[in-house]
C-alpha positions in Angstrom: 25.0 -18.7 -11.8 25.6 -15.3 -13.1 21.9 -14.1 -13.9 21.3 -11.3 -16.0 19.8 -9.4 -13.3 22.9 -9.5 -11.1 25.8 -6.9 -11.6 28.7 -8.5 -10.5 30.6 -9.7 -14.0 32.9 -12.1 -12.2 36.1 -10.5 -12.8 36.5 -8.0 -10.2 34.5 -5.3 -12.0 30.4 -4.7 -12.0 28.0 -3.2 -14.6 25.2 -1.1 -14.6 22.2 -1.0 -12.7 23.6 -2.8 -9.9 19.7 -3.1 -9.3 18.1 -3.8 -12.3 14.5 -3.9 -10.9 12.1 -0.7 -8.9 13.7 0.1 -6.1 13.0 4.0 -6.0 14.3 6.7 -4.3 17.5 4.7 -2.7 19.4 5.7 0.3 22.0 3.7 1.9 24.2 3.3 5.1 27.6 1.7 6.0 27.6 -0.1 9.7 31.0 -1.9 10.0 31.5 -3.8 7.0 27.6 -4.3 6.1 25.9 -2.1 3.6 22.3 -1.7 4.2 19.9 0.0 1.5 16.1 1.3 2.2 13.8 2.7 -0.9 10.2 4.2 -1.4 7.1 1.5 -1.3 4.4 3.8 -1.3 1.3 2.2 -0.1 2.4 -1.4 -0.7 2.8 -3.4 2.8 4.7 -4.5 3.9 6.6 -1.0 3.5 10.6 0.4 3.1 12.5 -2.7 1.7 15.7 -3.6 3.8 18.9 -4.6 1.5 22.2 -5.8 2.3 25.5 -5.9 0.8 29.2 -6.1 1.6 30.3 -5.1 -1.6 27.6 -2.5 -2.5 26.6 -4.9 -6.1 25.8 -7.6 -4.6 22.3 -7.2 -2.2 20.1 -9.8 -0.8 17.1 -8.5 0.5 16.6 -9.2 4.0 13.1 -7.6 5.3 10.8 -4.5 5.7 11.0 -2.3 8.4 7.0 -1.2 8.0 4.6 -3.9 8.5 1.4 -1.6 7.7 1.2 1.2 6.0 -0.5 4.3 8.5 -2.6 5.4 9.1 -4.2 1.8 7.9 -7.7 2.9 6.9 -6.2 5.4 4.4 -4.4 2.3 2.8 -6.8 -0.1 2.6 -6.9 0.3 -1.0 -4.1 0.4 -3.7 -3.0 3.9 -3.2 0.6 4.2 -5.5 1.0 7.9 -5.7 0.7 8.2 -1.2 2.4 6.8 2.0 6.3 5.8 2.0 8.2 8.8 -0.1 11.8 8.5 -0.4 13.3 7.4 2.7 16.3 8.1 4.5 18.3 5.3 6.6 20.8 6.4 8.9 22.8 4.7 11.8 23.1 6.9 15.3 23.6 5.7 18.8 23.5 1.9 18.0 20.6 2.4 16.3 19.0 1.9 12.9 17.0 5.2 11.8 14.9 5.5 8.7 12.8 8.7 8.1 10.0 9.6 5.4 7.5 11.9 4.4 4.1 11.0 3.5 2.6 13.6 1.6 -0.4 13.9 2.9 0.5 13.0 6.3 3.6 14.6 7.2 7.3 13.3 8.1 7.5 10.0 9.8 10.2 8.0 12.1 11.3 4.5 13.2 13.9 3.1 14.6 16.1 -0.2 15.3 18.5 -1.9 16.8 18.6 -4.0 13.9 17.7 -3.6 10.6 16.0 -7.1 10.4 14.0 -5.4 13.3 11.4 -5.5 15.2 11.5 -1.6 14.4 9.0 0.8 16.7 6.0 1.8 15.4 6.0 5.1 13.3 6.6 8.7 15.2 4.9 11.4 13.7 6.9 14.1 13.8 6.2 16.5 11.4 2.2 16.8 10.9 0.8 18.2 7.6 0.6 18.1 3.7 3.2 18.3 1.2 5.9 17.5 3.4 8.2 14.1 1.9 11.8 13.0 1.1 12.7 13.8 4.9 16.1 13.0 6.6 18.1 13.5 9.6 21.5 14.5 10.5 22.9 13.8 13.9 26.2 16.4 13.8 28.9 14.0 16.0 31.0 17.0 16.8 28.2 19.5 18.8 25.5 16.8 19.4 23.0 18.6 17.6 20.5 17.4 15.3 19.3 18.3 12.2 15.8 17.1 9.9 15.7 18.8 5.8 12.7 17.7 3.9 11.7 18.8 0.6 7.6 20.0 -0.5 5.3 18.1 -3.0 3.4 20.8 -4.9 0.2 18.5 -5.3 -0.6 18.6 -1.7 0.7 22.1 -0.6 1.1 24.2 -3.9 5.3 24.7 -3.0 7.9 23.2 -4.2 11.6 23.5 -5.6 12.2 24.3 -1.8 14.5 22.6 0.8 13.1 23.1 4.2 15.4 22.6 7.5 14.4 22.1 11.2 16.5 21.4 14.2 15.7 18.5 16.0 16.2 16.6 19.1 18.4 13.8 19.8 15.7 11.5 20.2 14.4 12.1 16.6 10.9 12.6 18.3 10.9 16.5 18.3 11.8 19.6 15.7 13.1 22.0 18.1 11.4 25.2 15.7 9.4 26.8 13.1 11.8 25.7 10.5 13.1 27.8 7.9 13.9 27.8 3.6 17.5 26.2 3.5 17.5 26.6 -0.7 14.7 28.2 -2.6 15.8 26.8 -5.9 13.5 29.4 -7.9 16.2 32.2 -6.7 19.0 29.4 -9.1 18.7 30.2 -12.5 17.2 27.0 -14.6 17.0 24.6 -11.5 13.4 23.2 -10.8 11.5 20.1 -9.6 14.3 20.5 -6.2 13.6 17.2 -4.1 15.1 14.2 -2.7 17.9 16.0 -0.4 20.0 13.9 1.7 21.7 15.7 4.9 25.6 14.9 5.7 28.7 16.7 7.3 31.8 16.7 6.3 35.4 18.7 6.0 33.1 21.5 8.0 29.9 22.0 5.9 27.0 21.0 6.2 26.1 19.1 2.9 22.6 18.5 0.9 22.8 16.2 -2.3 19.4 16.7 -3.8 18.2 16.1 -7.3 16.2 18.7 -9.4 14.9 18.9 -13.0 13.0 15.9 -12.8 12.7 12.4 -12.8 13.0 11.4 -16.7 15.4 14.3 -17.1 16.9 15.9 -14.6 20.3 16.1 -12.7 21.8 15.7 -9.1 23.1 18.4 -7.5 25.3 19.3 -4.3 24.9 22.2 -1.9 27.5 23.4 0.9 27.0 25.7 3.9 29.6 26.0 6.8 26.1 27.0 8.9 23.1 24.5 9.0 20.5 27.3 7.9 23.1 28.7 5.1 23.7 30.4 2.9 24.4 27.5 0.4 26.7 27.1 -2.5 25.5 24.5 -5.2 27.3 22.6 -8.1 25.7 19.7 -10.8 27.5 17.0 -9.3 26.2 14.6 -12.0 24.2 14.8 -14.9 23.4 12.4 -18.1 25.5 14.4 -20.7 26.8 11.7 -23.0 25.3 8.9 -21.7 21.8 6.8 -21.9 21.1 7.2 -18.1 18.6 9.8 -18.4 17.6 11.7 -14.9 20.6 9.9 -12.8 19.3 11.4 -9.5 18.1 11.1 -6.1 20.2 8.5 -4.0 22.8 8.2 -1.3 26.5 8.9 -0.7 28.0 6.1 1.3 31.8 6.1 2.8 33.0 2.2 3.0 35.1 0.5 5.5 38.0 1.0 3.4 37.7 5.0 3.1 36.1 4.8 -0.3 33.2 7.0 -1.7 30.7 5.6 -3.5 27.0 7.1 -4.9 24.0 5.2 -5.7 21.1 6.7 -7.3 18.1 5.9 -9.6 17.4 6.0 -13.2 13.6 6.1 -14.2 13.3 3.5 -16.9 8.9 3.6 -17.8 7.5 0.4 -16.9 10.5 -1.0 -15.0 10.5 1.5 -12.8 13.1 3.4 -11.0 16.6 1.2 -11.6 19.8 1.6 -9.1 23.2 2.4 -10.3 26.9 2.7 -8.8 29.0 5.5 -9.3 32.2 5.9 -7.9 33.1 9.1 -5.9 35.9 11.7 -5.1 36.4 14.7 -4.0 38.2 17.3 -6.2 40.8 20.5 -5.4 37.5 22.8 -4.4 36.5 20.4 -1.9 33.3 19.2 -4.1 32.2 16.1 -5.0 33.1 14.9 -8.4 30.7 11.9 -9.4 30.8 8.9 -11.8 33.2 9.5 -14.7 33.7 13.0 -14.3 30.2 14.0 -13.6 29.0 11.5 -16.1 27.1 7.9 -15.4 29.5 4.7 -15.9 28.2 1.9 -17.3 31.5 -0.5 -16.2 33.8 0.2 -13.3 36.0 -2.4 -10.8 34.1 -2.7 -8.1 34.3 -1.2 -4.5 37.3 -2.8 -2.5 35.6 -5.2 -0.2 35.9 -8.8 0.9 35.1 -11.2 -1.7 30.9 -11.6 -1.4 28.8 -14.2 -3.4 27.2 -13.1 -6.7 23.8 -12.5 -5.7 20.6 -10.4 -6.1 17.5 -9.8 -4.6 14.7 -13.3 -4.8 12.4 -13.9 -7.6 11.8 -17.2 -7.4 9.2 -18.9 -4.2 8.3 -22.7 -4.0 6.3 -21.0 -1.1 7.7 -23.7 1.3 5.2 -24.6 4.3 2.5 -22.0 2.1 4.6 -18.9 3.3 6.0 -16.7 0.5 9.3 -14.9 0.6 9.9 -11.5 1.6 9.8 -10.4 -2.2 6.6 -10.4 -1.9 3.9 -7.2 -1.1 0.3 -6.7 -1.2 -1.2 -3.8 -3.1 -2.3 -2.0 0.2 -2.5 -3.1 4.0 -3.4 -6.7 3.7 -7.0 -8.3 4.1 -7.2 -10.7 6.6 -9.2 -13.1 4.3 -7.0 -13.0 1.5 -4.7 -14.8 2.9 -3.7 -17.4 6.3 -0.5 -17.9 8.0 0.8 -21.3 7.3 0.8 -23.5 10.2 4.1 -25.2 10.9 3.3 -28.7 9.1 1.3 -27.0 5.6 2.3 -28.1 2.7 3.9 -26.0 0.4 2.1 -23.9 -2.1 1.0 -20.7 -1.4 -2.9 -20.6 -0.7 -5.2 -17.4 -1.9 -8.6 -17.2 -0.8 -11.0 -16.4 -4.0 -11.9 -13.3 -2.1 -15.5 -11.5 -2.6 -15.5 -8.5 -4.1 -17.8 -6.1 -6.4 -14.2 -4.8 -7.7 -13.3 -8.0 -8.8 -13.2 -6.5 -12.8 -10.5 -4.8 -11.7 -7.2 -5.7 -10.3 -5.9 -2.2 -9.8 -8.7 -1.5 -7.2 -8.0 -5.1 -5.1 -5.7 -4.5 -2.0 -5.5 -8.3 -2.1 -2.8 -8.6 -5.5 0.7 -10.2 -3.9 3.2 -8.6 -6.3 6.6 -8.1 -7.0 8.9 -6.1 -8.9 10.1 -6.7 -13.1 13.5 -8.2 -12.1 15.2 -7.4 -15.4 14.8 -6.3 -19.0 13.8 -9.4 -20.4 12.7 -12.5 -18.5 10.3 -15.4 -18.3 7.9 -16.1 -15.5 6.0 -19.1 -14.9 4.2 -20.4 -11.7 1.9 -23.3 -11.3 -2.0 -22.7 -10.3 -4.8 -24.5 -9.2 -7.7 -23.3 -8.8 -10.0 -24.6 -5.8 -13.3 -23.3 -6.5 -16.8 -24.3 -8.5 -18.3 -20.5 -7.4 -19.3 -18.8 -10.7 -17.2 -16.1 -11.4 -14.1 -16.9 -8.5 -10.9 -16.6 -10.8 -7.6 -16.6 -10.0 -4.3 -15.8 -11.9 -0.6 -14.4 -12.7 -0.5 -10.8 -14.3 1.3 -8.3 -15.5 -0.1 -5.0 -13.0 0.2 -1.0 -13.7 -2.3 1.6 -15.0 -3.2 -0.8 -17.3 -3.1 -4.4 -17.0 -3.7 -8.0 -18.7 -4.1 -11.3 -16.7 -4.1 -15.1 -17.9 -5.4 -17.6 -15.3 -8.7 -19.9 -14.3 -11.9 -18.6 -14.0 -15.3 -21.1 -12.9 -17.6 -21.1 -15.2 -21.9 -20.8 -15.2 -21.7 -24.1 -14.3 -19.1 -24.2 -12.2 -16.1 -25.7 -14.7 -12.8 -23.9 -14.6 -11.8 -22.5 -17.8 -8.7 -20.8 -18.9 -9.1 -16.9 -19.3 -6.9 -14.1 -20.7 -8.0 -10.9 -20.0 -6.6 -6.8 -20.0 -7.7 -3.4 -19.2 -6.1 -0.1 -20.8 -5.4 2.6 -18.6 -8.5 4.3 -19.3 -10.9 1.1 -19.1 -12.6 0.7 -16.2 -13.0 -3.1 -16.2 -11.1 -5.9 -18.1 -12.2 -7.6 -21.1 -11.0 -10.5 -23.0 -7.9 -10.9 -24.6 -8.8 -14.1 -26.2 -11.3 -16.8 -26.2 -11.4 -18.9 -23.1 -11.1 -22.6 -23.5 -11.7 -25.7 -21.2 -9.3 -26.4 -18.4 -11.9 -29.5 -16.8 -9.1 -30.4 -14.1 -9.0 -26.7 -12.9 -5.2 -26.6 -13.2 -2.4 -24.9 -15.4 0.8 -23.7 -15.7 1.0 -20.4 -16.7 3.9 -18.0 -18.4 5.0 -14.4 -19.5 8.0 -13.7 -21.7 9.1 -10.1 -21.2 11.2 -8.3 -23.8 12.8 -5.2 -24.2 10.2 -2.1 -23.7 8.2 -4.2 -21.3 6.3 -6.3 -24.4 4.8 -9.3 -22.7 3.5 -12.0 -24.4 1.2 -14.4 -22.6 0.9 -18.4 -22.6 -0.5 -21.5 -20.7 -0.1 -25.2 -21.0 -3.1 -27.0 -19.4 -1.9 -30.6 -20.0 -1.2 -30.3 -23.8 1.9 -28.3 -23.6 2.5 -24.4 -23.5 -0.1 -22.3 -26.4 0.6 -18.8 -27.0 -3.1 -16.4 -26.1 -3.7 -13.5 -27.5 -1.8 -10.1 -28.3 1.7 -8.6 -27.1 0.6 -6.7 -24.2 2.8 -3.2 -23.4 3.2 -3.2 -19.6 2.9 0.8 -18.2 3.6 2.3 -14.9 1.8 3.6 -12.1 1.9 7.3 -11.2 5.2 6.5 -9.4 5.6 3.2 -9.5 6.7 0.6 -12.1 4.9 -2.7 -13.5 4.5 -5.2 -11.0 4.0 -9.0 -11.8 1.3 -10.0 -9.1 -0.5 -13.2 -8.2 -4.6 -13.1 -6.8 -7.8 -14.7 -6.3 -11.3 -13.3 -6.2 -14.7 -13.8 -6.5 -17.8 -11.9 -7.4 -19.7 -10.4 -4.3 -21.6 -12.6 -2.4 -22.0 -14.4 0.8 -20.3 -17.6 2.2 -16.9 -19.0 1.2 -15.9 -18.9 -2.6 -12.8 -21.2 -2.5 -9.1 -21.3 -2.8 -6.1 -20.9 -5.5 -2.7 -22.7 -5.1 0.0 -21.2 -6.5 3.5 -23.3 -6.7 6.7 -23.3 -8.4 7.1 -19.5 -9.1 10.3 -19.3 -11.8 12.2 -16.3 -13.7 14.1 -17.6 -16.3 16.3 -15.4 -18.6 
């Protein structure tokens, strides 16, 4: 079935985003015939996605690469606008490499010999603030190696600067002090200069970096025949007649059959940051000309590959054995008690504690939310719960998560019944409040749904044996700082001692 959220259009060509869902900051890497794909998770765990695809528009995701986010005790709690920043993934010496910066950290390495892992534990290589949207170049011809990262002004008071090391082979070591590749403040009307991305090829060394910002910027190319420069730049792609606003910040990728291809992000509010396909060529001057003539596509035929199944990332969990699927993150490093490893004969369902908490009026402080990303536009969501608890107060439910967010689920009662609840925060509240009266749910179960249209309206409803019933208001899901809407599943419990019971979750479904 060809779902709305998958690109491929059957006939040999794709459309636009070829990811229709959060996956920021995307690089990419060609090994053989396999495409593999890596993006930003900030200080969700586990940490930097792992994609493949033959075909570059059809991915299946097939891991993480980070299974904490670290140091753990800074990421114990939700922290959305820290940790994993733009990553690079690069293949060198039969080995998977992905670098980041964490911007309050400094720039961090692992490494592979497969991307489905088990990857090494992270390498501090850079230590300080401000440093992020690191990568590596390993220059095949003279063995040397190369690291560029870019600055975040909120942690070091630079940016619109391109910073370059040389590095050893092992990736373990920068090799000097490091000096200012590009000062973009010297390039008349260029700002916000991030997100480069080091390559060689026909003789220079080559930086695609974005600048101008995320809702409105451009990407840009610079060429040195030296590693430290002086650079040339060009606007390699920009929106101009187009609705891709801010097509930036993304990966050039060569496939098996000598083709260039781009993929970068557009920033689209609550749905976060969406991946697109461009094709690629090189023109007369020896620059890269991208998309249709600098310009987004919306349609194109697709990159010549083997024939690969339609496909797209997972949505949908029956949770078999009580183990969800890899779509799946927690808000921050996980709690041990929020959750148990299945054993090898559970039942499936996937079982949340109703953990205790005196943030429990707030899901954007709870490290214990499993979410996901908005997998299209418009969609419906539905997932079966029961809730497992008489504890006053232990709730548990599906929700809609950003700055602000709005709930429906089961909550026990003063005297112990469950009752259906809907509840929301705004962005500036500092505890949820009702969105509309709560009614009986005696057997403590219900199915509950969210329809999704277009600007992220979601409309809430729950059938708890007498068939679905719309509750309250259209709710207007908004992003984090950096990261988009997130539909997430929990259980909690006010503070307390002793055990406060269970939720079951089953059935998890997006419908179009």
């Amino acid at each position: 079935m060809n779902r709305p959220w998958t690109a491929d259009l059957g006939n040999g060509t794709y459309r636009n985003p070829v990811l229709n869902a959060d996956w920021s900051d995307p690089d990419v890497v060609r090994v053989g015939a396999d495409h593999y794909l890596t993006a930003s998770s900030f200080g969700r765990a586990p940490g930097l996605p792992l994609l493949h695809s033959r075909d570059l528009v059809n991915w299946t995701l097939v891991g993480h690469a980070l299974d904490r986010v670290e140091p753990a005790a800074d990421f114990a709690r939700p922290r959305h606008d820290a940790g994993v920043w733009a990553p690079s993934l690069r293949h060198h010496a039969g080995r998977f490499w992905i670098f980041w910066g964490d911007p309050d950290h400094g720039v961090q390495q692992i490494n592979a010999e497969r991307a489905e892992g088990p990857w090494s534990a992270p390498h501090l290589l850079k230590p300080g603030r401000g440093f992020i949207d690191a990568c590596p170049l390993w220059d095949e011809e003279t063995g040397e190696a190369y690291l560029v990262h870019a600055w975040a002004k909120s942690r070091s008071g630079i940016k619109n600067r391109l910073t370059g090391h040389r590095m050893s082979a092992d990736g373990r070591t920068l090799l000097d002090e490091g000096r200012t590749l590009v000062d973009a403040d010297r390039i008349p009307g260029w700002f916000t200069l991030e997100g480069p991305k080091l390559h060689r090829h026909d003789g220079h060394f080559w930086i695609f970096a974005p600048a101008g910002g995320v809702e409105t910027g451009w990407q840009g190319a610079f060429r040195s025949r030296d590693f430290f420069g002086p650079y040339e730049e060009r606007v390699v792609l920009s929106q101009g007649r187009t609705g891709v606003n801010g097509p930036h910040q993304g990966g050039w990728v060569r496939t098996a059959a000598g083709e260039d291809w781009f993929l970068h992000f557009q920033a689209r509010g609550a749905y976060g940051r969406v991946v697109h396909l461009q094709p690629m060529r090189w023109d007369a001057e020896g620059w890269p000309v991208i998309g249709d003539a600098g310009e987004p596509v919306s349609t194109h035929r697709k990159p010549a590959a083997p024939e690969q199944p339609v496909a797209a990332p997972a949505v949908d969990d029956d949770f078999p054995g009580g183990a969800h699927g890899k779509q799946w993150q927690w808000t921050a490093n996980p709690c041990p008690e929020a959750w148990t490893e299945p054993s090898e004969h559970a039942a499936d369902g996937l079982r949340l504690t109703c953990v205790r908490t005196p943030d429990a009026h707030d899901l954007r402080l709870l490290p214990h939310v499993l979410v996901q990303r908005l997998p299209a536009e418009e969609f419906t969501v539905e997932v079966d719960l029961e809730l497992r608890s008489d504890e006053p107060g232990a709730k548990a439910g599906l929700t809609v998560l950003g700055d602000a967010f709005c709930w429906i689920g089961l909550e026990a009662g003063a005297d112990g019944v469950p009752r259906l609840v809907h509840r929301y925060a705004e962005g500036v509240a500092e505890r949820e409040r009702d969105a509309a009266e709560a009614r009986a749910s005696p057997e403590g179960r219900a199915r509950l749904r969210i329809e999704v249209t277009a600007g992220a309206r979601c409309r809430f409803f729950a059938d708890t044996g007498d068939g679905f019933r719309r509750s309250g208001q259209v709710f207007a899901a908004t992003p984090w700082r950096w990261v988009a809407a997130l539909l997430g599943l929990f259980a909690t419990a006010p503070a307390g001692t002793g055990p406060a019971g269970t939720a079951l979750f089953s059935t998890f479904r997006a419908t179009h």
